[in-house]
C-alpha positions in Angstrom: 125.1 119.6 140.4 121.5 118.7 141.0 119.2 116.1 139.4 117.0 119.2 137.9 120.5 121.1 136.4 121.8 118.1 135.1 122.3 117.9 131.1 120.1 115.4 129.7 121.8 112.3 127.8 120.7 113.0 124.3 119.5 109.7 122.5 122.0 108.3 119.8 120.7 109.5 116.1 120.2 106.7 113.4 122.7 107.6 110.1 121.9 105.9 106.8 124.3 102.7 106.5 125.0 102.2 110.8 124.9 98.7 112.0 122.8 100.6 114.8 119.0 99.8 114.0 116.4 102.4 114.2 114.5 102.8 117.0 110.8 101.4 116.3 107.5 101.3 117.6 106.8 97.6 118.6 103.5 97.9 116.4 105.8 98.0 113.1 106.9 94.4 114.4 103.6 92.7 115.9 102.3 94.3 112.8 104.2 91.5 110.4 105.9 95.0 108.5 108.9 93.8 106.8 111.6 96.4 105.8 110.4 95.1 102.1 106.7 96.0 102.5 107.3 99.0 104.7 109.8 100.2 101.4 106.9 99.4 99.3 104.4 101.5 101.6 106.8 104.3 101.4 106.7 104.3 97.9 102.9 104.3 97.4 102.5 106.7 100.2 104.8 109.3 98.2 103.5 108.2 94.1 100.3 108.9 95.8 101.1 112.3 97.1 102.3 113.2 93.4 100.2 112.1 91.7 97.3 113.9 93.1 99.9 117.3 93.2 99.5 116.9 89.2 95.6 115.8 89.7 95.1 119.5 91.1 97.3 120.1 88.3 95.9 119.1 85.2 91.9 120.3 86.3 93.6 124.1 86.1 94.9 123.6 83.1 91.7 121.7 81.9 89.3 124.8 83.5 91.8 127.2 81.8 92.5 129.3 85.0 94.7 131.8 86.3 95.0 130.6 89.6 97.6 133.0 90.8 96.8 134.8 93.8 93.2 133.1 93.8 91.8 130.2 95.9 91.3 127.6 93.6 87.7 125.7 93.5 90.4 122.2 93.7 91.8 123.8 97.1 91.9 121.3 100.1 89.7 119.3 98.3 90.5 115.2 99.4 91.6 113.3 95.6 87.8 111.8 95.4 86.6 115.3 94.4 89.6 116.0 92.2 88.8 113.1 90.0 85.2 113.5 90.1 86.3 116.9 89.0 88.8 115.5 86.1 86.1 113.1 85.2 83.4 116.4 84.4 86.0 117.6 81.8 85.5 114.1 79.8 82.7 115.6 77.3 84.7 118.7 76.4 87.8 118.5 76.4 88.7 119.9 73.0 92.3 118.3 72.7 91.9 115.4 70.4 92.7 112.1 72.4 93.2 113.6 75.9 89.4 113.3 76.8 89.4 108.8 76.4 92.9 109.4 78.8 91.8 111.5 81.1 88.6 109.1 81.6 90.7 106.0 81.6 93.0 107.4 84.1 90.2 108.4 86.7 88.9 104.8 86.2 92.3 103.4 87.6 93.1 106.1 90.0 90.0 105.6 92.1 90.8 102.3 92.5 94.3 102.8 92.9 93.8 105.2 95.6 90.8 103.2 97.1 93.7 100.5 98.1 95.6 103.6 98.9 93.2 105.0 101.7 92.9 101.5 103.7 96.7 101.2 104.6 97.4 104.9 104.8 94.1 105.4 106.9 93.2 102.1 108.2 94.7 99.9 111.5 96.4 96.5 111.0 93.7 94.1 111.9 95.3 90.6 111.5 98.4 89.2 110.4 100.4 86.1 109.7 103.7 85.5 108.0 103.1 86.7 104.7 100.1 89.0 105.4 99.5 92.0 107.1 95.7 93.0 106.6 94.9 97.0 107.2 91.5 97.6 108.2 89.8 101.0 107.5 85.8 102.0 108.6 85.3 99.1 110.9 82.2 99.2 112.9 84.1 98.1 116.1 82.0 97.8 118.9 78.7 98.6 116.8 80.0 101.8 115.9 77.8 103.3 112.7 80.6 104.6 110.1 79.4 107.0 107.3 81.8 104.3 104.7 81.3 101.4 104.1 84.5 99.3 105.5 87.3 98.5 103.3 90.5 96.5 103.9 94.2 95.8 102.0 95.5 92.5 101.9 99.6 93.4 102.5 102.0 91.4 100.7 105.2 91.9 99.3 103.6 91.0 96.3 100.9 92.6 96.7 102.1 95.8 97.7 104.5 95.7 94.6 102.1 95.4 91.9 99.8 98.6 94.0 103.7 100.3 93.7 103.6 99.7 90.0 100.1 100.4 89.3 100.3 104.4 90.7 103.8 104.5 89.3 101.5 104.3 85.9 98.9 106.6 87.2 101.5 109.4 88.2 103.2 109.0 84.6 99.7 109.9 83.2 98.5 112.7 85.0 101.8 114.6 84.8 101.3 114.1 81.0 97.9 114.8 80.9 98.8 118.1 82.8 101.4 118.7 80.9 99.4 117.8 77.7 96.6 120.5 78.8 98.7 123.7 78.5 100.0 123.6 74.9 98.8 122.9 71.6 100.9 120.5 70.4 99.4 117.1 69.4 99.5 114.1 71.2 100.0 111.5 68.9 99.5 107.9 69.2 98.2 107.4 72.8 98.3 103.5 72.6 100.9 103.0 75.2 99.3 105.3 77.7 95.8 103.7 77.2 97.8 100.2 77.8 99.8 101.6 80.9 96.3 102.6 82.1 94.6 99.7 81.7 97.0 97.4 83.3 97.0 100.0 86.3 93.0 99.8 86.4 93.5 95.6 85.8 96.0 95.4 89.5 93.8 97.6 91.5 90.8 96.1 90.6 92.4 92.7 91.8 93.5 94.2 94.7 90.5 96.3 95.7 88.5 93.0 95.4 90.9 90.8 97.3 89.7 90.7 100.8 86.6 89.5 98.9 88.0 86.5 96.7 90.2 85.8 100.0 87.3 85.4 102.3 85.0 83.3 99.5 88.0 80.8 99.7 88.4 80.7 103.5 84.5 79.9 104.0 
């Protein structure tokens, strides 16, 4: 049999609970991303991904739209727009106590998802033990970027309290969509304004990080 007839070896597949470890790129490693933190990533990465699912969500049910068979105005539209979108509603939504939600929540989802954006679009730019910081819009080599630069300061810890934060966010816009298509009241809305707030309170800490970080250093 020749080399060119000759059945290629197939490369062992990784099963959930081998001793065998997945093959990885070597950037995961250099990159200081633990199995925790790249858990935690996963998680954000698919909260997110819900999260702005029910975004689209609740403005059809706000606009009071048959979208079947149409192409919505939300289509393809990146989640900036969607909560800009969700944010116009405020001053008429009818509902009574949806509209102070619905604002509350776009106040912590666009910082929730600011923090979102740098890891799941930016490039690992230093780390050290602890630390793995993801740089997103940097004007390497004098490049002019049309955003400003951001960055996310990776920690286990810090990565766990962004986890928690859209785990509130996605709680609220399901309800808020779910809210938006019947006519039963909402109630005491208390709790969600609290779950909100503390959302809002973590990403604000961690969207202004890089900044308290670099004060200290210099």
């Amino acid at each position: 049999m020749d080399e060119v007839s000759k059945p290629r070896a197939r490369r062992p597949v990784h099963q959930a609970g081998s001793s065998v470890p997945a093959i990885r790129h070597r950037l995961v490693e250099t990159a200081g991303l633990s199995e925790q933190k790249l858990a935690s990533i996963g998680a954000i990465a698919v909260l997110a991904s819900h999260a702005e699912h029910f975004a689209e969500r609740a403005i059809w049910a706000l606009d009071d739209v048959d979208v079947k068979g149409v192409r919505p105005r939300t289509d393809a539209r990146p989640i900036s727009e969607l909560i800009k979108m969700l944010r116009e509603h405020v001053p008429t939504v009818r509902k009574p106590g949806l509209a102070p939600i619905v604002e509350r929540w776009c106040d912590a989802a666009e910082l929730c998802f600011s923090c979102r954006n740098s890891i799941m679009h930016g490039t690992t730019a230093y780390m050290d033990s602890e630390w793995t910081i993801f740089g997103r819009n940097s004007p390497t080599g004098g490049v002019k970027r049309k955003k400003d630069p951001t960055d996310f300061h990776a920690s286990p810890h810090t990565l766990a309290m962004l986890e928690e934060a859209f785990g509130y966010v996605l709680h609220v816009i399901h309800f808020v969509w779910t809210a938006a298509q019947t006519s039963v009241p909402i109630g005491d809305i208390s709790e969600i304004m609290i779950r909100l707030s503390r959302a809002r309170s973590m990403a604000a800490e961690l969207d202004n990080l890089a900044a308290a970080v670099n004060h200290e250093r210099y």
